[in-house]
GUVEXBA-474821 format. One line per 8 residues: number of its first residue (from 1); for each residue x, y, z of N, C-alpha, C. Coordinates in nm, 4 decimals, decimal comma. Each point is the difference from the previous one (the first is absolute). Example, Ala and Ser with C-alpha at 12.3 -4.5 7.8 and 13.67 -1.06 7.14 Angstrom:
REM GUVEXBA-474821
1	1,3190 -0,5690 0,7800 -0,0890 0,1190 0,0000 0,0900 0,1200 0,0000; -0,0350 0,1050 -0,0720 0,0820 0,1190 0,0060 -0,0770 0,1090 0,0730
REM end
This chain:
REM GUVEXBA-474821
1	18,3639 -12,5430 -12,5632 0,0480 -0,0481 0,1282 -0,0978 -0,1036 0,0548; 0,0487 -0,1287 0,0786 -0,0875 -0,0836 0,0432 -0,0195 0,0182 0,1144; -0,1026 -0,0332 0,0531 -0,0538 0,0702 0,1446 -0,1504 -0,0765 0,0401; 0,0487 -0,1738 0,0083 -0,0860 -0,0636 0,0059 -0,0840 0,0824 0,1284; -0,1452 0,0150 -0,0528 -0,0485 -0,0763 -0,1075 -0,0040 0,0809 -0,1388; 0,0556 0,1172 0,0068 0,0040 0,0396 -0,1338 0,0995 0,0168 -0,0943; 0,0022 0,0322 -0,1096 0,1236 0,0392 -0,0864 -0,0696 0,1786 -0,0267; 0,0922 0,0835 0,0607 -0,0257 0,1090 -0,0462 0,1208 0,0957 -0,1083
9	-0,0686 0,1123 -0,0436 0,1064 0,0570 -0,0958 -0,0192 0,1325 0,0761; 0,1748 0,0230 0,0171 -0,0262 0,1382 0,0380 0,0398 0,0959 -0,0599; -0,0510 0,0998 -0,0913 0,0035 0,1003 -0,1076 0,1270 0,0980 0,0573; 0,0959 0,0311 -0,1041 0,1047 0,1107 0,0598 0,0030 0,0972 -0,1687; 0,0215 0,0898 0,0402 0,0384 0,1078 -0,0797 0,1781 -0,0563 -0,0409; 0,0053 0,0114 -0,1818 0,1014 0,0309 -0,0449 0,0976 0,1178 0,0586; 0,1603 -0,0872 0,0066 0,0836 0,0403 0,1138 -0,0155 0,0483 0,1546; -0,0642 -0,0917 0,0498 -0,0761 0,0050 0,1522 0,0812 -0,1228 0,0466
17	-0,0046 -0,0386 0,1021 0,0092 -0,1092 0,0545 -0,0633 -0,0397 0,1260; -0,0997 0,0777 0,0188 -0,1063 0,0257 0,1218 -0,1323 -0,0843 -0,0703; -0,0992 -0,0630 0,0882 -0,1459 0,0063 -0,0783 -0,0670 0,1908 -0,0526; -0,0486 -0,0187 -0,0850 -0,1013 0,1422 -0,0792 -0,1403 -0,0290 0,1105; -0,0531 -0,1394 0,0275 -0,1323 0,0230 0,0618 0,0112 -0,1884 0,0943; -0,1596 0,0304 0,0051 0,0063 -0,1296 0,0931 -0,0137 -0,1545 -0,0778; 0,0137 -0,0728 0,0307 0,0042 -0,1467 -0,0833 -0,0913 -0,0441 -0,0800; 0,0034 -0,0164 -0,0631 -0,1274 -0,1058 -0,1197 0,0184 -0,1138 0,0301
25	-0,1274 -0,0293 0,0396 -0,0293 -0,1890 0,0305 0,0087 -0,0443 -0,2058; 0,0835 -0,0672 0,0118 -0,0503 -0,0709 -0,1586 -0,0560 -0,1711 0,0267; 0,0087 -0,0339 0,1391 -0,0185 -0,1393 -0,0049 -0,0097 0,0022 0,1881; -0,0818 -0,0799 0,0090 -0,0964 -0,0320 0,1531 0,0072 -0,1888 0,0294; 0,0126 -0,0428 0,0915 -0,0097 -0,1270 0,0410 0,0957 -0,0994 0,0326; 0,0860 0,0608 0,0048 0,1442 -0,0987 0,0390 -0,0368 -0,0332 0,1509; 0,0378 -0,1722 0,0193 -0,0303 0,0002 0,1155 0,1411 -0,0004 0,1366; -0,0486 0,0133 0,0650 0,0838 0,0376 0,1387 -0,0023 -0,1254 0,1112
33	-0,0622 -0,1219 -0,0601 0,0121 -0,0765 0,1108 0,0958 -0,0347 0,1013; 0,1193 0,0027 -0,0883 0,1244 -0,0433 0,0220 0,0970 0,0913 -0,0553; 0,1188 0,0668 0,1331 0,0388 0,0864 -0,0333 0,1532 -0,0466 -0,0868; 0,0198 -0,1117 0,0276 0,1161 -0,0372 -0,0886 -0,0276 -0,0502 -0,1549; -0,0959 -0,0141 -0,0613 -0,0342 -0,0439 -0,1212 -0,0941 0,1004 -0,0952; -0,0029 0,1374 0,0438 -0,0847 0,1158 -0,0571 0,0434 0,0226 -0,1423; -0,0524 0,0411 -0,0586 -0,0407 0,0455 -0,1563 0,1660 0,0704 0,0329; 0,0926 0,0081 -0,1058 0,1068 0,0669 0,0391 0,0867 -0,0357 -0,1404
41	0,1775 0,0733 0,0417 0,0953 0,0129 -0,1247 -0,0741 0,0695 -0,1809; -0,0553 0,1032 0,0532 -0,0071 0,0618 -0,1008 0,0696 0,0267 -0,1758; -0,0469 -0,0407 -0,0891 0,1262 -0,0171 -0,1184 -0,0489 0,0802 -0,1306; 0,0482 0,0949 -0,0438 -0,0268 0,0299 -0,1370 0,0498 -0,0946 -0,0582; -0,0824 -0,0529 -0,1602 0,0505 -0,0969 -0,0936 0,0086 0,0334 -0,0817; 0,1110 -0,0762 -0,1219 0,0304 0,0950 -0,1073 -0,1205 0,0369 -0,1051; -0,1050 -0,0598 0,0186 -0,1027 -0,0085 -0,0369 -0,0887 0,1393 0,0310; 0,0318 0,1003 0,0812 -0,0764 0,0762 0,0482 -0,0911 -0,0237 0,1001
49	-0,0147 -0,1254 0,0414 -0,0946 -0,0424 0,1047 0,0875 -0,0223 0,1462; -0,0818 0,0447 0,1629 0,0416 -0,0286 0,0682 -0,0461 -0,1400 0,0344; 0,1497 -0,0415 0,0729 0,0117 -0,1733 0,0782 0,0276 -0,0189 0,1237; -0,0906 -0,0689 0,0717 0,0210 -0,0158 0,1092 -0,0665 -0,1566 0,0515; 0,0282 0,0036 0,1259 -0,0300 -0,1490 0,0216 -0,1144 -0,0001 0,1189; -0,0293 -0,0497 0,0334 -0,1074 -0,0666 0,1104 0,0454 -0,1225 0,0810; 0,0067 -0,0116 0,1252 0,0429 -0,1052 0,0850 -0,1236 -0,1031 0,0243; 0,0599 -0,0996 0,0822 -0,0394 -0,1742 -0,0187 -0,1095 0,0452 0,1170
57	-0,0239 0,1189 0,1071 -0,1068 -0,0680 0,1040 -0,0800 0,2075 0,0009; -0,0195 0,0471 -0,1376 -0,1014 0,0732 0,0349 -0,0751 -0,0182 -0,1617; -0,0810 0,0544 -0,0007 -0,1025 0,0121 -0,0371 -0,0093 0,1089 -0,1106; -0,0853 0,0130 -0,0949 0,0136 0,1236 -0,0918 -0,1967 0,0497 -0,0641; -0,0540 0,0824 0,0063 -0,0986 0,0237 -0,0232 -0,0030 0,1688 -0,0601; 0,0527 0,0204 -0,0838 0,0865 0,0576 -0,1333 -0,1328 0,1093 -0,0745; -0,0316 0,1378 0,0477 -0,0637 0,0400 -0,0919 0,0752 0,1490 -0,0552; -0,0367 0,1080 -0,1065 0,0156 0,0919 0,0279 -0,0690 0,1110 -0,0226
65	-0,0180 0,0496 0,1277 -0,0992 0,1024 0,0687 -0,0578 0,0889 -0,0965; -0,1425 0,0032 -0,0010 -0,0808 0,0508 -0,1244 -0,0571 -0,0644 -0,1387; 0,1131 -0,1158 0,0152 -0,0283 -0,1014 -0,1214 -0,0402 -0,1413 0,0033; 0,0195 -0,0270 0,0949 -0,0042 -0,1295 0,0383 -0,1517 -0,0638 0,0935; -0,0728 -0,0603 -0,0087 -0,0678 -0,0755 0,0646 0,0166 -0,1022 0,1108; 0,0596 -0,0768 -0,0913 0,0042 -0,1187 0,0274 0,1447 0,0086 -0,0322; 0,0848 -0,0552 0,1402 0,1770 -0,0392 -0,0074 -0,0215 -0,1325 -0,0746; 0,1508 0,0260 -0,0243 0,0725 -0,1214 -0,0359 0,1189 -0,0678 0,1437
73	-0,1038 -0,1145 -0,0386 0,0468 -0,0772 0,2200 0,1228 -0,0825 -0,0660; 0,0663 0,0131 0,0656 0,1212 -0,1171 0,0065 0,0382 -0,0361 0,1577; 0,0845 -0,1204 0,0271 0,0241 -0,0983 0,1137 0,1037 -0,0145 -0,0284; 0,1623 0,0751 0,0889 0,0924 -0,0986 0,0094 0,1423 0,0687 -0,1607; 0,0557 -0,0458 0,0206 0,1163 0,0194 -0,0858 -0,0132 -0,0207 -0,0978; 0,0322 0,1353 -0,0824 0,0008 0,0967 -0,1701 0,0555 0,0718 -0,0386; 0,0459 0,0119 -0,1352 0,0304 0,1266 -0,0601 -0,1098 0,0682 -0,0661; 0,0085 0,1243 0,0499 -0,1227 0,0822 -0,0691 0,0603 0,1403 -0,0733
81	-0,0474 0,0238 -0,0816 0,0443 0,1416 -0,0804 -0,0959 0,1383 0,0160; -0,0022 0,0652 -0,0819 -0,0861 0,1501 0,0173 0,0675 0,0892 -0,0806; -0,1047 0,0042 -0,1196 0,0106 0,1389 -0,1259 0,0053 0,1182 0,0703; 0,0862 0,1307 0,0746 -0,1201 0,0744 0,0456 -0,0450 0,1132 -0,0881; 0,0486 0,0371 -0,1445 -0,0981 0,0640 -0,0986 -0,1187 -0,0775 -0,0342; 0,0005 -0,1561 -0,0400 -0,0980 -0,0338 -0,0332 -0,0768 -0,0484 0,1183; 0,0921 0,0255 0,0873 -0,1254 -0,0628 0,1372 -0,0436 -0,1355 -0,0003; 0,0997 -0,1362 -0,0481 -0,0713 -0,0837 0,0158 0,0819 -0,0979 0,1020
89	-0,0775 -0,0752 0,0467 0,0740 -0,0910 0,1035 0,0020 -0,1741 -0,0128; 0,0635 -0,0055 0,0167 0,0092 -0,1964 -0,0321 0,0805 -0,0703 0,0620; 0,0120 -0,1250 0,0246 0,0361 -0,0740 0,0833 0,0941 -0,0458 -0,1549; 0,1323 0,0010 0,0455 0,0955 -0,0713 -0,1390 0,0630 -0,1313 0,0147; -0,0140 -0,0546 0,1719 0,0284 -0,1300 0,0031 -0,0082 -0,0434 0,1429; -0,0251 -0,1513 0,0139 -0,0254 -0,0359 0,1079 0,0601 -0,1209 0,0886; -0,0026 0,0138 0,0856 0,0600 -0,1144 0,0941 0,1799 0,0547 0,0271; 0,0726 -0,1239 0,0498 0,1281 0,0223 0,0827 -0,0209 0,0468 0,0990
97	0,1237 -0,0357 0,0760 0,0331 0,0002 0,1691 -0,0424 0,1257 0,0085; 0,0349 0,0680 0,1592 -0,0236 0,0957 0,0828 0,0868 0,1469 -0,0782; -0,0647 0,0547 -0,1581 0,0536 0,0969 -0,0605 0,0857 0,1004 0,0805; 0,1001 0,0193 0,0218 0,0457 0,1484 0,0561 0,0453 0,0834 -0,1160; 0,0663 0,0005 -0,0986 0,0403 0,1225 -0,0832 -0,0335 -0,0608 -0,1518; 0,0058 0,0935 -0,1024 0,0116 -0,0186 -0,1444 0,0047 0,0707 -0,0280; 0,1004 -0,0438 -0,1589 0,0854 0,0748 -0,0737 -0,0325 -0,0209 -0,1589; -0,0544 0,0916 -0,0522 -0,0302 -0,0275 -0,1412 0,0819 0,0347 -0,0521
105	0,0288 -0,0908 -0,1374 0,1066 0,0044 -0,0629 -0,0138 -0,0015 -0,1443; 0,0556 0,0393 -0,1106 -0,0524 -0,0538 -0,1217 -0,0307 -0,1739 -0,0561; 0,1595 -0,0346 0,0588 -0,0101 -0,1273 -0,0815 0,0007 -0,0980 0,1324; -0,0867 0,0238 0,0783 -0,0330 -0,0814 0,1125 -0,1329 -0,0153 0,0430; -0,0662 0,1325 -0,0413 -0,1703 0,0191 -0,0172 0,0337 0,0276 0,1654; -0,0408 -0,0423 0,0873 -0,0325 0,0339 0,1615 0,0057 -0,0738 0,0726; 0,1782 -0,0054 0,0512 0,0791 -0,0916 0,0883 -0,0144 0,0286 0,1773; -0,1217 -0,0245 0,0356 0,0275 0,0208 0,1564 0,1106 -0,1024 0,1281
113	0,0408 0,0645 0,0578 0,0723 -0,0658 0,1158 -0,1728 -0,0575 0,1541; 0,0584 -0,1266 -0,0068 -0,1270 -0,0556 0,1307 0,0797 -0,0524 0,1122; -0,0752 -0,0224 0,0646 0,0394 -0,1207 0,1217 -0,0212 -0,1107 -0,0589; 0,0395 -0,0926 -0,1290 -0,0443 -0,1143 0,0152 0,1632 -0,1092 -0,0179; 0,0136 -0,0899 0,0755 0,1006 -0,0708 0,0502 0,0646 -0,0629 -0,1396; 0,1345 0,0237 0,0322 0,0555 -0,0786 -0,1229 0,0019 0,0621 -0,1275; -0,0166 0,1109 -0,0196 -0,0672 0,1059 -0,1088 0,0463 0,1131 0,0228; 0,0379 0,0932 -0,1327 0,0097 0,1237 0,0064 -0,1100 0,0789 -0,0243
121	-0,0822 -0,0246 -0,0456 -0,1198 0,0054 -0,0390 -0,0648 -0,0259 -0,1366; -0,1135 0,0507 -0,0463 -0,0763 -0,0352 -0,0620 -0,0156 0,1179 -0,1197; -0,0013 -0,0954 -0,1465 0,0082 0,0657 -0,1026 -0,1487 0,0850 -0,1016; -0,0779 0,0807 0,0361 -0,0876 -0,0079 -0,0547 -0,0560 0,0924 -0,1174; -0,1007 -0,0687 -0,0425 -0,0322 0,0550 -0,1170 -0,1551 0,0177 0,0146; -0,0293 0,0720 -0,0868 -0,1637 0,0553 -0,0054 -0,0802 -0,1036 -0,0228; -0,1022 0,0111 0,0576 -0,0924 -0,1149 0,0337 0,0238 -0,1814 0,0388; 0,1283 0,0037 0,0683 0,0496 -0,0708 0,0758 -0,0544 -0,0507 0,1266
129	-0,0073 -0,0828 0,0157 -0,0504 -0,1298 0,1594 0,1601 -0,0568 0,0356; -0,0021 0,0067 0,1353 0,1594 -0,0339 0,0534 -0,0291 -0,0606 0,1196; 0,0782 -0,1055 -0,0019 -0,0187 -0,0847 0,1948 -0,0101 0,0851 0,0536; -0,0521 -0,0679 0,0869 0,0232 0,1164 0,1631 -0,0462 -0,1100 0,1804; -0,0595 0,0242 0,0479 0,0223 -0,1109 0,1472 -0,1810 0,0223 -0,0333; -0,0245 -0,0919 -0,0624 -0,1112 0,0392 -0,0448 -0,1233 -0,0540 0,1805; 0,0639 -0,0977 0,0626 -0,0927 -0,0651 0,1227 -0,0028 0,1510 0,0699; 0,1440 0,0592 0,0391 -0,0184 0,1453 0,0833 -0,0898 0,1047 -0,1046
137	0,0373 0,0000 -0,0946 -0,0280 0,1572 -0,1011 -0,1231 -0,0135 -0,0891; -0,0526 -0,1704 0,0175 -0,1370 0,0093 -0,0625 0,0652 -0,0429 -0,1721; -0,1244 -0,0208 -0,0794 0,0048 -0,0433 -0,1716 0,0224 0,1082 -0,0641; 0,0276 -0,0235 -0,1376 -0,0242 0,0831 -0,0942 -0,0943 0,0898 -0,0634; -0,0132 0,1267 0,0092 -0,1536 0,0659 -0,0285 -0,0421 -0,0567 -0,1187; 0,0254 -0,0958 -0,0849 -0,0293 -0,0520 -0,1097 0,0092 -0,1734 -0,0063; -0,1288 0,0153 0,0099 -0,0300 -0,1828 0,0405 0,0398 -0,0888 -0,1517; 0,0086 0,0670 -0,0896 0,0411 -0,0829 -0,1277 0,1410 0,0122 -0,0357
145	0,1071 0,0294 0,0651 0,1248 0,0795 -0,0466 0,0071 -0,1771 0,0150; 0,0342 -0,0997 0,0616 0,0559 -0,1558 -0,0025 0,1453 0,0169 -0,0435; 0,0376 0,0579 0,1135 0,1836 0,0296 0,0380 -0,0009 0,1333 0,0180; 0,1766 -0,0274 -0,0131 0,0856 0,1517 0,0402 0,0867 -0,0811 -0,0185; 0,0616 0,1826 -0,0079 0,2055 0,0307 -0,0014 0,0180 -0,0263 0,0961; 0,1272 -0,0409 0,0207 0,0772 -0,0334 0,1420 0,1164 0,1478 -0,0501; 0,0769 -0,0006 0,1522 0,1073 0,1499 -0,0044 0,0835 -0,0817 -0,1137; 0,1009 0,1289 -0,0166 0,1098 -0,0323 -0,0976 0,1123 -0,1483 0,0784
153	0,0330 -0,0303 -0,0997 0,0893 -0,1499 0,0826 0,1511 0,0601 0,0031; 0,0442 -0,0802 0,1516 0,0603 0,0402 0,1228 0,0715 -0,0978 0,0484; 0,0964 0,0054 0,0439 0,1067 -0,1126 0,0864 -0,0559 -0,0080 0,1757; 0,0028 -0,0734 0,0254 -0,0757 -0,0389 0,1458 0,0981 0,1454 0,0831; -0,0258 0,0715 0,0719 0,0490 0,1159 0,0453 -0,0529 -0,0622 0,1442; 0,1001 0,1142 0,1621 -0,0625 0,0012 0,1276 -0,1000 0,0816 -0,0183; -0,0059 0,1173 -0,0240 -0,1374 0,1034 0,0223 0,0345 0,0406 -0,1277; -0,1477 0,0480 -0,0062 -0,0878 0,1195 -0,1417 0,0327 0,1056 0,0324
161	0,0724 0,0693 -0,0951 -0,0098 0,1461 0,0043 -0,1761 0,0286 0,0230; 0,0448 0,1305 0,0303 -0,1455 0,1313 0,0222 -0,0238 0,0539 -0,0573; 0,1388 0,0722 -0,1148 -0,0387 0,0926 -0,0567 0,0773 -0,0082 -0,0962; 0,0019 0,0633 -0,1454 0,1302 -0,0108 -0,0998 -0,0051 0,0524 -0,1157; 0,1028 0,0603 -0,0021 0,0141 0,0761 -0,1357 0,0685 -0,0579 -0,1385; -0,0444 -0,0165 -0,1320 0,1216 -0,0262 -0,0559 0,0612 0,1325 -0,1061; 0,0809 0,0080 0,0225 0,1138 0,1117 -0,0092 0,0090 0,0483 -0,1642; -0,0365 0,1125 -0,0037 -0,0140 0,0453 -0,1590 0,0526 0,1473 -0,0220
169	0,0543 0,0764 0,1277 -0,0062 0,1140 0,0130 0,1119 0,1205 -0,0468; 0,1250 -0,0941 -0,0562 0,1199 0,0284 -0,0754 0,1225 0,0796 0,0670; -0,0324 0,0066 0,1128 0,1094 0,0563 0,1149 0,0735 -0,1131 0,0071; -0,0440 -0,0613 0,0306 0,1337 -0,1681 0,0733 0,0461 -0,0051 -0,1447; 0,1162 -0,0723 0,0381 0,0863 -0,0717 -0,0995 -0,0873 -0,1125 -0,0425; 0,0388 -0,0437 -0,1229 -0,0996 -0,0356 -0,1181 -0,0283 -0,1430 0,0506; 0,1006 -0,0532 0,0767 -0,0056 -0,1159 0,0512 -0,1307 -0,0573 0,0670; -0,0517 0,1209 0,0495 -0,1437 -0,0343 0,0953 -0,0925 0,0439 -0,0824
177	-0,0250 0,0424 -0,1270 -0,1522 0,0329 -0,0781 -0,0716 -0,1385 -0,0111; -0,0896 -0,0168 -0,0080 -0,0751 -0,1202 0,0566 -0,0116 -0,0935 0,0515; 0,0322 0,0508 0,1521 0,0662 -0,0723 0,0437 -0,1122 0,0128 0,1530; -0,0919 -0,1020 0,0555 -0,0566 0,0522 0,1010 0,0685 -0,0048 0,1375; -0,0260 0,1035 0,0720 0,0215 0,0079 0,1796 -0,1183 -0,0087 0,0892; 0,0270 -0,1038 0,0743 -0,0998 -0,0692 0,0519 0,0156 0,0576 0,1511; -0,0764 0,0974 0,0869 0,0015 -0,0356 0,1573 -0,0537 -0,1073 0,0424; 0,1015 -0,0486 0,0972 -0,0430 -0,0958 0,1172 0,0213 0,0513 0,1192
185	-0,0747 0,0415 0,0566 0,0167 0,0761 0,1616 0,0110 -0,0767 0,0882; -0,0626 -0,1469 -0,0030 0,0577 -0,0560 0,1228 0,1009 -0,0592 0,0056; 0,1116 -0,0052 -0,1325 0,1372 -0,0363 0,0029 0,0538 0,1101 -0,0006; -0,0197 0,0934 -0,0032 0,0843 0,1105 0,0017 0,0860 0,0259 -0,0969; -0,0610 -0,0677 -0,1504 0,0914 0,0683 -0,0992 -0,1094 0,0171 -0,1742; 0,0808 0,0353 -0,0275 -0,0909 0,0094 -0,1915 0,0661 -0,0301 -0,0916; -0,0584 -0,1009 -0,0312 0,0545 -0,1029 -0,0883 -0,0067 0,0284 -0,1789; 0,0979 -0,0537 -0,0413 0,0035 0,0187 -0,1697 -0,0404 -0,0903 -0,0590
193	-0,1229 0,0256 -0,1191 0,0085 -0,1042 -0,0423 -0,0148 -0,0085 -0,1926; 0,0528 -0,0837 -0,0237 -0,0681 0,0296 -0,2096 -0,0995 -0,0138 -0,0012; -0,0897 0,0435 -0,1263 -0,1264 -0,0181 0,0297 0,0056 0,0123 -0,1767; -0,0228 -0,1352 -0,0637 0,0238 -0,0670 -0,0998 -0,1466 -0,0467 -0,0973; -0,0373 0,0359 -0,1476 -0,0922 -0,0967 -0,0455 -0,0499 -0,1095 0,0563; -0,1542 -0,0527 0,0191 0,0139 -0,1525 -0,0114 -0,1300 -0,0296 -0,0503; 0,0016 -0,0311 -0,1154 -0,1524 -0,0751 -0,0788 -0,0255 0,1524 -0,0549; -0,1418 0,0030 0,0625 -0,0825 0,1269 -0,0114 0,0293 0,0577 0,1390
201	0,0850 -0,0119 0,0952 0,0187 0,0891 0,1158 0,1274 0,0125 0,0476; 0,0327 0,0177 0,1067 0,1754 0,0257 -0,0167 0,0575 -0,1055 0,1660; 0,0659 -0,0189 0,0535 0,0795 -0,0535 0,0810 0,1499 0,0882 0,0763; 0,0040 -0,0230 0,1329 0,1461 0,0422 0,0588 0,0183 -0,1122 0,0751; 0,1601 0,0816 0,0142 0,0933 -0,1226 0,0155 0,0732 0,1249 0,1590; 0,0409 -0,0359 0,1229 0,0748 0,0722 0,0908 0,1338 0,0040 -0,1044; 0,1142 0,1489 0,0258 0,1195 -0,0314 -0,0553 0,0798 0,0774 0,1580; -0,0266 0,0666 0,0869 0,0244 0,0141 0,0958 -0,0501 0,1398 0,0700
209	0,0056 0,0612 0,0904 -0,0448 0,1083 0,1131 0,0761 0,1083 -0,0853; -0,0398 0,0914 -0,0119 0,0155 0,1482 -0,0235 0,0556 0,0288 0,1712; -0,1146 -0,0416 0,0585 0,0098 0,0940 0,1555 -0,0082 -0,1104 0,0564; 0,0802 0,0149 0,1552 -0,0567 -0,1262 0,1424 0,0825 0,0767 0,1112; -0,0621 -0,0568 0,1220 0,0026 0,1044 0,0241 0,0757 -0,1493 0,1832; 0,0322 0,0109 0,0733 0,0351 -0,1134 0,1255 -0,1391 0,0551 0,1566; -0,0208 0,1273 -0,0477 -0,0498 0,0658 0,0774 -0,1634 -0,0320 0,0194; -0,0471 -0,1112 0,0914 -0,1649 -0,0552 -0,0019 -0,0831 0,1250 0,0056
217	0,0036 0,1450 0,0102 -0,0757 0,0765 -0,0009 -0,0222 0,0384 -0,1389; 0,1070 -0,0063 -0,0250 0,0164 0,0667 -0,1984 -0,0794 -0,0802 -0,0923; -0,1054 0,0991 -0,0626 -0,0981 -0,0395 -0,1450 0,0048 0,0692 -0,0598; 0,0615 -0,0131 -0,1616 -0,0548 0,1069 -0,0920 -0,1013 0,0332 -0,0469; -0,0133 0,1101 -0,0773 -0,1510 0,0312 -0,0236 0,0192 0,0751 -0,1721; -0,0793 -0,0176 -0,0853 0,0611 0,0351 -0,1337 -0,0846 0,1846 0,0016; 0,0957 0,0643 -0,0756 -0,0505 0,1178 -0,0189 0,0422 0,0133 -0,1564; -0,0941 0,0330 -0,1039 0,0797 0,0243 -0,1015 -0,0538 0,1329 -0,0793
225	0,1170 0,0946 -0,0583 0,0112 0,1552 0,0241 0,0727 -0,0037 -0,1127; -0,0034 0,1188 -0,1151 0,1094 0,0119 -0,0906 0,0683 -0,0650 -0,0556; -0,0312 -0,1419 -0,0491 0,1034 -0,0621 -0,0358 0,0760 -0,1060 0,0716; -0,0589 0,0495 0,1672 0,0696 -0,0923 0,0712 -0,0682 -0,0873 0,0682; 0,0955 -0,1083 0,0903 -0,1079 -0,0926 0,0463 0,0519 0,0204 0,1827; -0,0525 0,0634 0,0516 0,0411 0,0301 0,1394 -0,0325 -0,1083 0,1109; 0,0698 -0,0522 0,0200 0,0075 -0,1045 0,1385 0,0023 -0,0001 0,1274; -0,0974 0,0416 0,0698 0,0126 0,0979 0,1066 0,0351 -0,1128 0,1744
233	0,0156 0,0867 0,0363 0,0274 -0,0794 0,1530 -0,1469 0,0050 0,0732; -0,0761 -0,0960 0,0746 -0,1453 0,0163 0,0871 0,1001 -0,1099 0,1117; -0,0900 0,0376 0,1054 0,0249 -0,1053 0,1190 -0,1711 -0,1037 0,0093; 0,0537 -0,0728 0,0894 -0,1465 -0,0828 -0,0247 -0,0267 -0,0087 0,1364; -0,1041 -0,0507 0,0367 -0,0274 -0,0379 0,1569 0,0559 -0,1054 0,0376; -0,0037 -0,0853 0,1107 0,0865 -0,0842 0,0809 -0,0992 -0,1086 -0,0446; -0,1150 0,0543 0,0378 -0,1064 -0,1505 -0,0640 -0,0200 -0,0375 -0,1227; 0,0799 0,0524 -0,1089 0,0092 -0,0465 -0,1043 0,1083 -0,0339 -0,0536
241	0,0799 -0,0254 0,0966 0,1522 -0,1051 -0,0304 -0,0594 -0,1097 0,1355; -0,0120 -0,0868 -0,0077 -0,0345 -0,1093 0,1595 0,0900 -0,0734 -0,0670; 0,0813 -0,0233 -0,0417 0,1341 -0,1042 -0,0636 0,1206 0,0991 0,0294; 0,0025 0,1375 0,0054 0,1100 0,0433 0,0194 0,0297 0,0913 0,1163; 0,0811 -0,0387 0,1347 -0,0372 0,0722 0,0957 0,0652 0,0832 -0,0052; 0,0150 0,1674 0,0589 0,0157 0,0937 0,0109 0,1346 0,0159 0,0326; 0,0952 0,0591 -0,0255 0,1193 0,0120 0,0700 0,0394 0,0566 0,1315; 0,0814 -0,0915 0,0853 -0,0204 -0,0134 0,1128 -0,1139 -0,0363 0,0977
249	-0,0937 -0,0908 -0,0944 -0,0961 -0,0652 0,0679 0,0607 -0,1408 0,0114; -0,0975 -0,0590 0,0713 -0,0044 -0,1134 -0,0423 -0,0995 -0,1327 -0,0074
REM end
């Protein structure tokens, strides 16, 4: 469980569904600067390793307790992994917009959804360097990398999804297996899109809304459970629509 600043494990007894005792720190230092960009979206990979991401405005100083000396510091937006039999921790890739979720996949390696404009997001692979707003979010922790990936390529879109799944889970009709769903909360709908080869990385194309919604309060939010990909209803605050006034306002 993540619990910036830690990742803890909490031990249960076979056929329990309660904790057996109190938490094991396996990992210390996630930072908290910023409560919208925290160490977060937790992922088993088929690999046996957990995946998760790190946001564009905190900080990471990464040890684990008893073993560690000296962290491992990171700045700013990543994918990072964690053995937790072998206990080891690593940073698996770096840069892109304002991370909110990721989804490891086999034949995608570790497709996160960002805030970055015009983009569904960004395709990455292990030991990867990726744009990012580098004047706000600062350089590359690696002064010799001389480039980066840009996100996967994209048709000029109004807004970036937040968050997104692409669909593998064999409940829907066959029509939607790889097929990603994109939230956009401040349009109020979640968008479909292919999500296709391209070179060495892959590309989407919009093919239309799964969900939309007329209602300026309505944002979906992805939940995914069994197979399924749950689309949930959230309301948003008033100050985060200033383009769409309230009904019966004016």
């Amino acid at each position: 469980m993540l619990n910036p600043p830690y990742l803890l494990f909490y031990p249960v007894k076979e056929g329990e569904d309660v904790p057996s005792g109190d938490p094991v720190v396996h990992l210390e230092g996630f930072g908290i600067e910023d409560s919208h960009s925290i160490a977060s979206n937790l992922r088993w990979g088929p690999d046996g390793w957990l995946y998760a991401s790190q946001g564009s405005t905190v900080t990471g100083d990464i040890k684990r307790p008893g073993h560690d000396k000296v962290p491992v510091h990171s700045l700013g937006q990543l994918i990072w992994r964690y053995h937790p039999e072998k206990k080891i921790y690593e940073i698996f890739a770096e840069g892109g917009a304002t991370l909110s979720a990721s989804k490891s996949i086999p034949k995608a390696a570790s497709t996160p959804a960002t805030t970055a404009a015009n983009t569904r997001g960004f395709h990455y692979v292990q030991g990867g360097y990726y744009q990012k707003g580098f004047g706000k979010h600062g350089a590359l922790s690696n002064p010799y990398t001389f480039g980066y990936f840009e996100a996967m390529g994209h048709h000029n879109v109004q807004r970036f999804t937040h968050c997104f799944v692409i669909y593998d889970g064999g409940s829907l009709p066959e029509k939607y297996n790889g097929k990603l769903f994109g939230v956009v909360p401040l349009l109020s709908h979640v968008v479909m899109s292919d999500f296709m080869p391209d070179r060495s990385s892959f590309k989407t194309k919009d093919i239309g809304y799964a969900l939309e919604s007329k209602d300026p309060w309505f944002a979906g939010r992805y939940s995914g459970r069994a197979g399924r990909s749950d689309l949930r209803r959230r309301h948003v605050r008033a100050a985060d629509r200033p383009r769409q006034p309230l009904p019966g306002t004016d």
